[in-house]
C-alpha positions as CSV (number, residue, x, y, z in Angstrom):
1,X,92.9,96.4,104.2
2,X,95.0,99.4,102.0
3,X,92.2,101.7,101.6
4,X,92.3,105.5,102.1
5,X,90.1,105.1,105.4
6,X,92.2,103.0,106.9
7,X,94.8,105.8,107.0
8,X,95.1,107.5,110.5
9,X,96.3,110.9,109.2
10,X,96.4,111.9,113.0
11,X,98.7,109.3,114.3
12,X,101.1,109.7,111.1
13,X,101.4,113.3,111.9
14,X,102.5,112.9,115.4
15,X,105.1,109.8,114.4
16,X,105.7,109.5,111.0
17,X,109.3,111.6,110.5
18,X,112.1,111.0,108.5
19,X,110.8,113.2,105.3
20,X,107.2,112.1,106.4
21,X,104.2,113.3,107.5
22,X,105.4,114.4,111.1
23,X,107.8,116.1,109.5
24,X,106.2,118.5,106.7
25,X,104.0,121.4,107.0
26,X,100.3,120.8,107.4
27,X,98.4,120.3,103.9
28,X,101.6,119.1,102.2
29,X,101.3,115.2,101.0
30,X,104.9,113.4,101.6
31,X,105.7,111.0,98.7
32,X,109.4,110.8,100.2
33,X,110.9,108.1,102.6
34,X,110.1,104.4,101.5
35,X,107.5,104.0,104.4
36,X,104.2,103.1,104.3
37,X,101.0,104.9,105.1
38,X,99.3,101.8,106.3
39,X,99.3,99.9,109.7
40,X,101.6,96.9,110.3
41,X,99.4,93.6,110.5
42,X,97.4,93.2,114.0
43,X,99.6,89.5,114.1
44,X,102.6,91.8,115.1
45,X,100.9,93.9,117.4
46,X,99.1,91.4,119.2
47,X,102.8,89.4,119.6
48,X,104.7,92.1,121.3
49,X,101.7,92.6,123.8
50,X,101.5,89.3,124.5
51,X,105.3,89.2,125.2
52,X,105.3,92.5,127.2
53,X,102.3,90.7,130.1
54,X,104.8,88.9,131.2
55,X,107.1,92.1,132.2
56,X,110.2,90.6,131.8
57,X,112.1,92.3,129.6
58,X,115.3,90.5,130.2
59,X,118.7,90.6,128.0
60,X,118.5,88.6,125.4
61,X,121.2,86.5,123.9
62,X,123.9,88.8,121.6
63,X,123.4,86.3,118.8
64,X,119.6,86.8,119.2
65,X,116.8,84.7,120.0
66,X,116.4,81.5,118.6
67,X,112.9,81.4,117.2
68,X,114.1,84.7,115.5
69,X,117.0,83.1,113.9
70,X,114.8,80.1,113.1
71,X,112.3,82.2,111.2
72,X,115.3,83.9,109.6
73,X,116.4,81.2,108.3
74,X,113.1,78.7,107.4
75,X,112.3,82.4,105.8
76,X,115.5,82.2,103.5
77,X,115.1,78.5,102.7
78,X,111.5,78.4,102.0
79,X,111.4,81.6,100.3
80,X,114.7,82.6,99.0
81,X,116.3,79.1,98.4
82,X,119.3,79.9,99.8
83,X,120.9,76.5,102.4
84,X,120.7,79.2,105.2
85,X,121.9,78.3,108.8
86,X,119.9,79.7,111.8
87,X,123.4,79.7,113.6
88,X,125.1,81.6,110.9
89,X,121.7,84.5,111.2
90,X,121.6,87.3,113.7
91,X,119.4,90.0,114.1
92,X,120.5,93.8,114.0
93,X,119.1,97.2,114.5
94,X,118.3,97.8,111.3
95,X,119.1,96.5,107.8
96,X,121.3,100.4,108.0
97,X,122.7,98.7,110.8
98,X,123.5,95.9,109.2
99,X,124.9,97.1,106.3
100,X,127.0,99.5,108.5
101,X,128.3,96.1,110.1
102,X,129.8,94.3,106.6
103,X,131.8,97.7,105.9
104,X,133.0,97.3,109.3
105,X,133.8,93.5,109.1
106,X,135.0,93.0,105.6
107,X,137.0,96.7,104.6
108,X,140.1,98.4,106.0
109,X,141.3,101.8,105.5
110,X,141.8,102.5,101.9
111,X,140.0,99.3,100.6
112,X,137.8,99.8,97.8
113,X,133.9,98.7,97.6
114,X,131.8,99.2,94.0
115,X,128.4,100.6,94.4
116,X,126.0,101.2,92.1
117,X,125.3,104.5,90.4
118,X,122.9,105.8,91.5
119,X,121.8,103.6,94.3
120,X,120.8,104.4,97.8
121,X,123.1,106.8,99.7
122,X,123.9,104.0,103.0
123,X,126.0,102.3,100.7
124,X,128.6,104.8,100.4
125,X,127.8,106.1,103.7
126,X,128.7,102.9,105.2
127,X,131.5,102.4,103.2
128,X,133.4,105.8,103.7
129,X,132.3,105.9,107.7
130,X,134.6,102.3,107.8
131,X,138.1,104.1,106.1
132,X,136.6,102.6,102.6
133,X,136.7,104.0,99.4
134,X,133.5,103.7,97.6
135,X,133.8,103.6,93.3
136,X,130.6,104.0,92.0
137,X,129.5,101.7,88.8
138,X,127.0,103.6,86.7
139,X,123.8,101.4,86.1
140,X,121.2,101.9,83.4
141,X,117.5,103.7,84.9
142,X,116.0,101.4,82.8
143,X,115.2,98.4,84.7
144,X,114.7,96.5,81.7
145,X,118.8,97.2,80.5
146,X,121.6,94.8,81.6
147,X,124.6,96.2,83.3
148,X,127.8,96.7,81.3
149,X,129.7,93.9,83.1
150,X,132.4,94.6,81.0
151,X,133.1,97.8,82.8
152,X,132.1,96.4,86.5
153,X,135.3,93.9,85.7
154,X,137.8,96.4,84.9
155,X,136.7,98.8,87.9
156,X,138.1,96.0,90.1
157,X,141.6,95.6,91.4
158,X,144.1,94.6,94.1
159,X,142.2,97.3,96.2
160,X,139.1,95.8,95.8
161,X,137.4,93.9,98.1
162,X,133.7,94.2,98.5
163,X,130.8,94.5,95.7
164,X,127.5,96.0,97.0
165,X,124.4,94.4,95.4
166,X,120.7,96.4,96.2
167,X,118.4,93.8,94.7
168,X,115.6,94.9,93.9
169,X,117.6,98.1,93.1
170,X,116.8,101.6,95.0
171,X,115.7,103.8,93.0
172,X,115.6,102.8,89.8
173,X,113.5,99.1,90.7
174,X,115.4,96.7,88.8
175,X,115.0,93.7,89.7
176,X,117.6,91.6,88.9
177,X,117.5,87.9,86.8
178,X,119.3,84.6,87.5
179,X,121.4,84.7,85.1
180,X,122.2,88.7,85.3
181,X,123.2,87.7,89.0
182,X,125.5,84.6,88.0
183,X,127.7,87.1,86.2
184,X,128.0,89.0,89.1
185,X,128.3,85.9,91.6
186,X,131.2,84.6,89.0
187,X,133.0,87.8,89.1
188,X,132.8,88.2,93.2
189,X,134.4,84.3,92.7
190,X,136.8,85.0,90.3
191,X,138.4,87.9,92.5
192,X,137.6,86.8,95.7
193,X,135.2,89.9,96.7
194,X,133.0,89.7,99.5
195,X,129.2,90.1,97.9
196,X,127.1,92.5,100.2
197,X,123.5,91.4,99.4
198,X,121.3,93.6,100.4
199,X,117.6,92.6,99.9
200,X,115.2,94.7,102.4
201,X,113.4,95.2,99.1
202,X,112.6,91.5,98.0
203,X,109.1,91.3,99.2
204,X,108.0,93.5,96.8
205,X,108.6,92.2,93.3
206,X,105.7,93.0,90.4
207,X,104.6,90.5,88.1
208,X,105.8,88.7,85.8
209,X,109.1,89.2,87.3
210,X,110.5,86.8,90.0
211,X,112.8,87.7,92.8
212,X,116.5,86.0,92.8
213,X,118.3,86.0,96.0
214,X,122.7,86.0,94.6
215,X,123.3,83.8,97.7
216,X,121.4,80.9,95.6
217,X,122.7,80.7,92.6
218,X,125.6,78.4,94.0
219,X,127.4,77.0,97.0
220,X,130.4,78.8,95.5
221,X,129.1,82.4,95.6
222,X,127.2,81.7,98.3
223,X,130.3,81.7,100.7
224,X,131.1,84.9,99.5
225,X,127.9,86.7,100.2
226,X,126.4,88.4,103.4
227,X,122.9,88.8,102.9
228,X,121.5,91.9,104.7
229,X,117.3,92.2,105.0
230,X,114.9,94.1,107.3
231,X,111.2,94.4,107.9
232,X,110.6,98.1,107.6
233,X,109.4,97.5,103.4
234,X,107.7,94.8,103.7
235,X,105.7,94.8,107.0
236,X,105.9,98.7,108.1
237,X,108.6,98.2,110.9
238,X,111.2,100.8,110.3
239,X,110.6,102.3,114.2
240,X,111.3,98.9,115.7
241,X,114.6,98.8,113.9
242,X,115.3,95.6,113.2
243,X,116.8,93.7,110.3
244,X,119.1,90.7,110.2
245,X,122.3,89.3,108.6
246,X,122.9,85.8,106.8
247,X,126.3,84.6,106.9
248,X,127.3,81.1,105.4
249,X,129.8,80.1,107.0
250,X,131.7,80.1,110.6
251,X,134.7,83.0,109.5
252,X,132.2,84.9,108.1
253,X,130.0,84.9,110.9
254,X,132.8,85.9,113.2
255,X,133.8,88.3,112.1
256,X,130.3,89.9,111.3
257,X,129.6,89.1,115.3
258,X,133.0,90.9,116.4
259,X,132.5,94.4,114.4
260,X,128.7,94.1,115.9
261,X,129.8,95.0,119.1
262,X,126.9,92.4,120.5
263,X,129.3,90.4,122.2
264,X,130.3,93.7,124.6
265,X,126.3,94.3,125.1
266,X,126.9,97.6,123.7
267,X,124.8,97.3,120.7
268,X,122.5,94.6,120.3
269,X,119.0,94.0,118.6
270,X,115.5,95.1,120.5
271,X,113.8,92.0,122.3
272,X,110.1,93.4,121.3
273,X,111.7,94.1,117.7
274,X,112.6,90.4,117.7
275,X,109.2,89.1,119.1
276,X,107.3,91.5,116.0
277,X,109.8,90.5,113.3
278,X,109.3,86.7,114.1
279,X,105.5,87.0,114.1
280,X,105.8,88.9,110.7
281,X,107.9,85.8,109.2
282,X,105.6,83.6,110.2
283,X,101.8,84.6,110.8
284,X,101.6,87.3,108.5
285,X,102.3,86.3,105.0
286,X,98.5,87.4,103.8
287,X,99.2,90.5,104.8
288,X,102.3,90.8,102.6
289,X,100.5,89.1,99.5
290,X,97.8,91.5,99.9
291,X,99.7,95.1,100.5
292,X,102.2,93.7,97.3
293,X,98.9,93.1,95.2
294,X,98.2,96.9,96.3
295,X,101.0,98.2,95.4
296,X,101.1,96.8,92.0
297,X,97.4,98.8,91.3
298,X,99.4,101.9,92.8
299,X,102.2,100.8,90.9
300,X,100.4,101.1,87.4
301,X,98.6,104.3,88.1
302,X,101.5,105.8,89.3
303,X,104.1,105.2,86.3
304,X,100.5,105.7,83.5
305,X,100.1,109.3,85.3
306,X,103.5,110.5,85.8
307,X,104.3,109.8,82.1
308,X,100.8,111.8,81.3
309,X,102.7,115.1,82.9
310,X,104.6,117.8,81.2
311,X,108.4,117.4,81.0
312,X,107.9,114.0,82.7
313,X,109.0,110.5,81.8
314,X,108.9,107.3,84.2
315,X,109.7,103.5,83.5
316,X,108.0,101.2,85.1
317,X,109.8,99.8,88.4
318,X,110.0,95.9,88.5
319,X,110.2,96.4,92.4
320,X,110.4,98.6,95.3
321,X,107.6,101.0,95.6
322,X,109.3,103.9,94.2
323,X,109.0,105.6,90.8
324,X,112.4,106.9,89.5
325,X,110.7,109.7,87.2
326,X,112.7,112.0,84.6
327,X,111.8,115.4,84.9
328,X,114.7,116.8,82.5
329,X,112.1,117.7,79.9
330,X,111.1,120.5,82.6
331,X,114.4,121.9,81.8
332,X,114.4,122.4,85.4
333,X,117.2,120.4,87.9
334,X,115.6,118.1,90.4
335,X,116.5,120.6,93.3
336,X,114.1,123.2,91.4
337,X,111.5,120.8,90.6
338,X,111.0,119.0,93.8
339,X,111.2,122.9,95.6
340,X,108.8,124.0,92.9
341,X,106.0,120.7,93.9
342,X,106.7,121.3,97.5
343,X,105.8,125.1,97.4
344,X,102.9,125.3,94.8
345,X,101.8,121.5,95.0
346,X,102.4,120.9,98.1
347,X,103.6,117.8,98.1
348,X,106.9,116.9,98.7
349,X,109.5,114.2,96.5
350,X,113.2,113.0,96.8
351,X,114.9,115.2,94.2
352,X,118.0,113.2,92.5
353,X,120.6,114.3,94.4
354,X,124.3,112.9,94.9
355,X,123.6,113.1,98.9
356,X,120.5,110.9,98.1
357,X,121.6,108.2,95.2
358,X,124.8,109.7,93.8
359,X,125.5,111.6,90.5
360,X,123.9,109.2,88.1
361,X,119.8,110.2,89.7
362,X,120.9,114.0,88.2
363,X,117.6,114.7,86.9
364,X,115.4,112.9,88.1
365,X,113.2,112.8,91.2
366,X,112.0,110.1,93.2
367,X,108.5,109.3,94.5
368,X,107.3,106.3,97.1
369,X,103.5,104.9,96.4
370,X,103.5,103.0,99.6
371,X,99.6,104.8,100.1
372,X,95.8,105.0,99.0
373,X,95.1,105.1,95.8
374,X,92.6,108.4,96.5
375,X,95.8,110.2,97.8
376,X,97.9,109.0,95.3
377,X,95.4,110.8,92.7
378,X,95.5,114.1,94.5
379,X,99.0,114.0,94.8
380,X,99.5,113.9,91.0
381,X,96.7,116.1,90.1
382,X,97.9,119.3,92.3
383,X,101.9,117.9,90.6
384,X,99.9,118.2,87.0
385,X,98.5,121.3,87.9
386,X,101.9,122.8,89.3
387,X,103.8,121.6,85.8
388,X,101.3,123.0,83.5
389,X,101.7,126.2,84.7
390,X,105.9,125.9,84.5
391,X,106.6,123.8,81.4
């Protein structure tokens, strides 16, 4: 099902962009954006042509369909163990979208929101495009290290009203514990902060570890969290656009619906997105079990080869399928580096920017092994070839 010949290098080229293969020269191998190489499951296909033979293709409701918000939410009960609502769920163009729509909801001009350092750039974009400030709280690479919550607690204050959580964590791929979480949840509590919870990623967790949603750990921090998720990681959907938010409770909700701007019809979520998105929740889980087994092997060869490189280092992510590698023993800055690969590998990374993941991915550069295993190989062999010749 994830083999090499199951890739169609020809389709990819003509609609793969966003750093991907649609986008880059001809011979260059894209390790970039965080979307896969392999077709979504024939389930979802199959679901939107059976809703488009009808050729209605009416509004649909702002709050979105009901057997979407019904997945949503046997999907966060069965699988999360969060007491999720379907009439507190609505779908929305993107989990981007939908972290765009909290900012909006929960901040006003000059409120404060902690992010982590480094984390994925939509968190601050979101928060600054909404009149926030956004204070970054430096996390260890390490996936394996606990956060100094010691120093989360004394970056909040009367300004402070939101805490972003990306769990599993972009780029690094911590995934974080129970117990790492209550802390978190207890603190959120304790000063009345609205928990953004975003969890596109939680579908792809590597054994032994176990994915935690925050929103169950306990009634209490529950009502403080909107969970944001989407199907573009886990099933291949990013061009449908379409993710969905979990509110708990009627305020909440509310005011999540009112910054939306579904209620006006001028934004609202895709019908067809909605048909595939319900047929991936519920017809397609061996499809996910299978591309996450996948990804583990890719995983492990990955991480064992990037640490075999020159001036290279790499921990082992506990999720997401990115490797956050250390390339400060090139002596080279990730700019340099990823330039250098791109030119004379010809294949092209995520260098650690600020514009990507803020100041703390300095040094480092970032590498998606959503693909085959034969391309993975050639990818790091023409990188190994490239950094002998540098380092």
């Amino acid at each position: 099902m994830f083999s090499h010949r199951q890739i169609d290098f020809d389709i990819l080229k003509k609609r793969a962009f966003n750093l991907r293969w649609a986008s880059v020269a001809e011979g260059v191998i894209p390790l970039t954006a965080a979307d896969p190489d392999f077709k979504s499951a024939p389930e979802i296909a199959e679901a939107i042509s059976q809703f488009s033979l009808d050729r209605y293709f009416s509004y649909a409701p702002p709050d979105g369909y009901a057997f979407f918000k019904e997945a949503m939410a046997d999907f966060f009960e069965l699988k999360r163990n969060i007491k999720a609502e379907a009439k507190y769920i609505f779908p929305v163009d993107s989990a981007a979208a939908g972290i765009d729509i909290i900012c909006k909801a929960f901040l006003q001009s000059a409120d404060e929101a902690i992010i982590f350092n480094p984390v994925d750039f939509l968190f601050r974009y979101a928060i600054e495009s909404n009149g926030g400030i956004a204070i970054p709280f430096a996390v260890p690479i390490n996936p394996e290290e606990e956060l100094d919550y010691a120093a989360l607690e004394r970056l909040i204050n009367a300004k402070t009203k939101m805490i972003c959580l990306c769990n599993p964590l972009n780029p690094t791929g911590k995934v974080f514990k129970a117990a790492e979480l209550q802390i978190i949840g207890e603190l959120a509590v304790k000063h009345q902060l609205i928990i953004l919870s975003d969890e596109i990623w939680s579908d792809i967790i590597f054994t032994p570890n176990v994915y935690t949603s925050i929103a169950s750990i306990s009634n209490e921090i529950r009502q403080q969290t909107i969970v944001v998720t989407g199907f573009s990681k886990s099933y291949g959907l990013a061009g449908l656009r379409i993710g969905a938010l979990m509110a708990s409770n009627e305020l909440h909700y509310n005011l999540l619906m009112q910054a939306s701007n579904h209620l006006s019809t001028v934004h609202g979520s895709n019908v067809l997105a909605q048909v595939a998105a319900t047929a991936a929740l519920t017809k397609c889980n061996y499809w996910l079990e299978s591309f996450v087994q996948h990804l583990q092997r890719m995983r492990n060869i990955c991480v064992g080869r990037l640490n075999e490189m020159p001036g290279i280092s790499c921990y082992a992510p506990q999720g997401c399928y990115v490797a956050f590698a250390n390339i400060t023993g090139t002596k080279l800055s990730s700019n340099q580096i990823s330039e250098i690969l791109l030119k004379e590998a010809k294949v092209s990374v995520v260098p650690g920017l600020p514009q990507w993941f803020g100041t703390g991915a300095d040094g480092y550069i970032r590498i998606s092994f959503a693909t085959s295993e034969q391309l993975l190989l050639e990818a790091f062999s023409r990188m190994e070839t490239t950094l002998k010749s540098i380092v």
